[in-house]
Structures are given as structure tokens and as C-alpha cells.
GUNUTI-220913 format. One line per 8 residues: number of its first residue (from 1); their letters; for each residue x, y, z of N, C-alpha, C. Coordinates in steps of 0.2 Angstrom, whole numbers, plus 5000, padded with zeros to 4 digits. Example, Ala and Ser with C-alpha at 12.3 -4.5 7.8 and 13.67 -1.06 7.14 Angstrom:
2
1 = AS = 5066,4972,5039,5062,4978,5039,5066,4984,5039  5064,4989,5035,5068,4995,5036,5064,5000,5039
// end
This chain:
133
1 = XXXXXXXX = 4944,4949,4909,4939,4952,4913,4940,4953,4920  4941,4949,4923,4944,4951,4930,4950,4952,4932  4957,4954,4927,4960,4959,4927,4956,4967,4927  4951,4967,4922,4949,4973,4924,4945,4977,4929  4941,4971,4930,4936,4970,4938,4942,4973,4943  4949,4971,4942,4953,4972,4948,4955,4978,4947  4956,4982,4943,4959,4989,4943,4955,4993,4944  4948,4990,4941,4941,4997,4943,4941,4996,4952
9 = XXXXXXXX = 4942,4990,4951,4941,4990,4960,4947,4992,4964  4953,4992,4961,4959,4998,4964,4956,5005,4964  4956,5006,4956,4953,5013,4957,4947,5017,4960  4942,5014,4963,4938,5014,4965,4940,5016,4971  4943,5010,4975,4948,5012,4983,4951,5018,4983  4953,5019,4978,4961,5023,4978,4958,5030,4976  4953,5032,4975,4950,5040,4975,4949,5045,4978  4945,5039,4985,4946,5046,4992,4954,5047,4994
17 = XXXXXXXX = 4958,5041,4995,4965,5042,4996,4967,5048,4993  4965,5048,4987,4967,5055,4982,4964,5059,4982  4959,5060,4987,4955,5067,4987,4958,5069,4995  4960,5065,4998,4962,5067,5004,4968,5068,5004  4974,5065,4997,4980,5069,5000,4981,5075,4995  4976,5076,4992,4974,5083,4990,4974,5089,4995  4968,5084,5001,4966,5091,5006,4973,5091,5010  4976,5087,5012,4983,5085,5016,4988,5089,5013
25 = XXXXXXXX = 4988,5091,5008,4995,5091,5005,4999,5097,5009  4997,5101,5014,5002,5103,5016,5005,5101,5022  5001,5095,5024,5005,5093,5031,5011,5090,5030  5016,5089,5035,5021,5085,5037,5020,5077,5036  5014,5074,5038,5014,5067,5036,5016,5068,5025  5011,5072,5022,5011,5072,5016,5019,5074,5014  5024,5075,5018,5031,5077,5016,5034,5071,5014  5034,5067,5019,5034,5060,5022,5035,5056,5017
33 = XXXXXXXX = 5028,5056,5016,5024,5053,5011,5028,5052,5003  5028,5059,5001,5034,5060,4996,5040,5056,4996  5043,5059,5000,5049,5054,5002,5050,5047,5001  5045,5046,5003,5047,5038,5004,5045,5036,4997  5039,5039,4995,5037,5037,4987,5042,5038,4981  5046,5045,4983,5052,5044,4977,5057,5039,4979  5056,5037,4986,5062,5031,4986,5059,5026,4983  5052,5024,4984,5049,5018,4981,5051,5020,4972
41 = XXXXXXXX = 5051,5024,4969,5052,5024,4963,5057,5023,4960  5064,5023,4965,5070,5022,4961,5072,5016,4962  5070,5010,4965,5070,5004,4964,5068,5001,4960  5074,4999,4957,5073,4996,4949,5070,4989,4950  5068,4984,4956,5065,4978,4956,5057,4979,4958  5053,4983,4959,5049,4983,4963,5048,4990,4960  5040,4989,4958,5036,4998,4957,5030,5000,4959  5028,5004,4962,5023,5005,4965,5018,5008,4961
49 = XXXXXXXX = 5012,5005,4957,5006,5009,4951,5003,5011,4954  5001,5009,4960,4993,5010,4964,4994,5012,4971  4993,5016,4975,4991,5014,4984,4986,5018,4985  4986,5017,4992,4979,5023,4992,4982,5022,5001  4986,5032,5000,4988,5032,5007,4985,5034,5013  4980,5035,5011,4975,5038,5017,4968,5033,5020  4969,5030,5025,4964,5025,5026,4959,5026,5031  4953,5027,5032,4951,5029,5036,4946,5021,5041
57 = XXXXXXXX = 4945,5019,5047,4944,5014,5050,4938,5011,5047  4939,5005,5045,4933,5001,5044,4933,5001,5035  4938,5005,5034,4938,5005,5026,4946,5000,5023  4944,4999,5014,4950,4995,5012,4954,4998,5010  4961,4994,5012,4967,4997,5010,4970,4995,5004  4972,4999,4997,4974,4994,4991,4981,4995,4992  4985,4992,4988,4993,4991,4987,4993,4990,4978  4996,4993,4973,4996,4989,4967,5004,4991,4965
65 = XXXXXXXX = 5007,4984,4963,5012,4984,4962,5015,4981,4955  5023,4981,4953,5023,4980,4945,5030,4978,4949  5032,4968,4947,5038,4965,4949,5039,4962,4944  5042,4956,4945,5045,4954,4936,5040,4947,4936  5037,4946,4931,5032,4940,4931,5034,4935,4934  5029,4931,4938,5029,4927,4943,5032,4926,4949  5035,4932,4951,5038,4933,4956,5036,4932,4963  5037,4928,4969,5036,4928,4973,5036,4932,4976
73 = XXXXXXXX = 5031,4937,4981,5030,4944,4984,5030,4942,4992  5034,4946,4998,5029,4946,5005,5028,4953,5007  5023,4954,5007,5021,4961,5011,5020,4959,5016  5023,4963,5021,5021,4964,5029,5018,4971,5028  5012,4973,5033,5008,4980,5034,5007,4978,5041  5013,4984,5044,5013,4986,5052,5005,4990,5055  5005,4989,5061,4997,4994,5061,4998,4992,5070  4994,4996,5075,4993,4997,5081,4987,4996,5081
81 = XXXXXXXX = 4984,4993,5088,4978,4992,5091,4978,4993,5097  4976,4997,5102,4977,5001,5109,4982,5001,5109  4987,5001,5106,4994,5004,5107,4998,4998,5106  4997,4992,5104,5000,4988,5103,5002,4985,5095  5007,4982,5096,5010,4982,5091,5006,4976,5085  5005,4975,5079,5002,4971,5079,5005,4968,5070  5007,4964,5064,5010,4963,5057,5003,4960,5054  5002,4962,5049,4998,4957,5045,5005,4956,5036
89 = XXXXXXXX = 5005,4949,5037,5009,4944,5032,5005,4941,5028  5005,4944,5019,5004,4942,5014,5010,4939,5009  5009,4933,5008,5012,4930,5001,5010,4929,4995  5011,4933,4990,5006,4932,4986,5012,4932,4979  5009,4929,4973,5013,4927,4967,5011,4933,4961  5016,4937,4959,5013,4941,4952,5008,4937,4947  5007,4941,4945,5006,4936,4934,5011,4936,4932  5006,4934,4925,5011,4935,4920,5016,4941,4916
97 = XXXXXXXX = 5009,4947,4920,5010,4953,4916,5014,4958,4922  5018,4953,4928,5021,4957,4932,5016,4960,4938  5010,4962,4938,5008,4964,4940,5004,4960,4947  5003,4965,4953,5001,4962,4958,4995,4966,4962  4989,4965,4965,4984,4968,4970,4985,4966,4977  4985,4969,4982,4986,4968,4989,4981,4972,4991  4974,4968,4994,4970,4974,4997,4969,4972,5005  4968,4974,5010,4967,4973,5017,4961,4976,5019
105 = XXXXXXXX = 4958,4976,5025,4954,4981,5028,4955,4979,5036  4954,4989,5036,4959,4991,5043,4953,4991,5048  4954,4988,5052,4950,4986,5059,4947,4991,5060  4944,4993,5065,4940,4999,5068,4942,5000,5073  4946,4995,5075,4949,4996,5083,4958,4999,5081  4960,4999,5075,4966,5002,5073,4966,5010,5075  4973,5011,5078,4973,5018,5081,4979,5024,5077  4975,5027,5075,4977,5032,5069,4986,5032,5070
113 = XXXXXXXX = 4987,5033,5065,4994,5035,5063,4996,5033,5057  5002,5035,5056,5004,5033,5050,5011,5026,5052  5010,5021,5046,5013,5014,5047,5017,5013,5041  5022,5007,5042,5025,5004,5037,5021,4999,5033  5022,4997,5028,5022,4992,5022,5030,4992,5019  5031,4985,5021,5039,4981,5018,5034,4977,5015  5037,4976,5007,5038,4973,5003,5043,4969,5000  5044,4963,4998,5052,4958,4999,5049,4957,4992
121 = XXXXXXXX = 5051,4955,4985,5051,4952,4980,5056,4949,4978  5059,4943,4979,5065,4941,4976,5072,4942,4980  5076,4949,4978,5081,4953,4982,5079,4958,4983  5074,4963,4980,5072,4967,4982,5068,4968,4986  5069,4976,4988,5067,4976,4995,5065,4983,4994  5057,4985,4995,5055,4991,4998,5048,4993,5002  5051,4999,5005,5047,5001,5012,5041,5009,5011  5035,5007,5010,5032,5014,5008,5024,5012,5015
129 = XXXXX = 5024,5018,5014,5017,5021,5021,5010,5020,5018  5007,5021,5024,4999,5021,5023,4997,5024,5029  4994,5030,5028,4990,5033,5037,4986,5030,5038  4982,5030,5044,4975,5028,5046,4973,5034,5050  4964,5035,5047,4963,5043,5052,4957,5041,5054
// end
């Protein structure tokens, strides 16, 4: 039951994400965006099910990812605040079934742009975005 509680509550975050990189889709961030996502895909240790790239201030950020079960994870998520630099450092363990939820929430004092998220699982290593608007 709260495997499932967690996916309706990914999916629930991750809607407006998708209705915004709908309106977006022809910016330059949204090229980006691509980008990096087809890289995040061709890593065979690390998959990315879920994000939600578009985050607006005061609201949560989700991550959902697919590693090998029980895998030790560290997300780093870079982010600005008056123009300084600032990491937020999660350690978190898959399950059983590979799967992982990384959710945050982005300050109100965070200043728009678009940032990294590193993910380290094991030997794997991958690098995908989230804007803030």
C-alpha cells in the first residue's frame, strides 16, 4: 500500500511538470532537457521512471529512479539562492524491487534557473536537470 501511496504521489507532483514542458517545448532549456534525458537513458546502471522537470518556488521536487536492488544511492541537487551557490546531499537505499523516490522542496528564496542533479549508485554515475521558474 505505500508503494502505491508513493507513485500516486509522484504522479500527482509530476503533472504540472508535464503540462509545463508541454507549454515549453519549444524553448532552448526544453532542448537541454532532451539531451541530457537521452543520456540519462543510455546508462545501463541507473534509469530514470519519473522527474518532474519543471519546478516552480515553494513547490516539490520528485526524482524516481530504477537501480539494482538495494543499492546504495547519493543524489546531490545543486540550486542558487541570491546568487549563491548552495548542494542539498541525499543518501538513500533502493528496495527490493530496484526502485527509488527522491522528493525535495525548493525554497521560495531559490533563484530561477535551471540546475544539476548527480546521482552516484554504486559505479554508476548520472547527471540530469530540473528548472526552477
Amino acid at each position: 500500500m505505500k508503494r502505491i501511496l508513493s507513485y500516486l504521489l509522484a504522479i500527482t507532483l509530476l503533472l504540472p511538470g508535464f503540462i509545463n514542458y508541454k507549454a515549453l517545448k519549444s524553448g532552448s532549456i526544453d532542448v537541454a532537457n532532451r539531451q541530457i534525458n537521452l543520456q540519462a537513458q543510455t546508462d545501463g546502471g541507473i534509469e530514470i521512471v519519473a522527474r518532474r522537470p519543471y519546478i516552480r518556488r515553494g513547490e516539490i521536487g520528485v526524482l524516481a529512479i530504477r537501480v539494482a536492488p538495494g543499492s546504495n544511492c547519493r543524489i546531490i541537487a545543486s540550486y542558487k539562492i541570491n546568487g549563491r551557490d548552495y548542494s542539498s546531499v541525499r543518501n538513500l537505499v533502493a528496495g527490493k524491487d530496484g526502485n527509488l523516490l527522491c522528493t525535495w522542496k525548493v525554497d521560495e528564496k531559490t533563484d530561477t534557473g535551471t540546475y544539476n542533479i548527480e546521482i552516484t549508485c554504486g559505479a554508476s554515475r548520472l547527471v540530469t536537470t530540473y528548472s526552477v521558474q
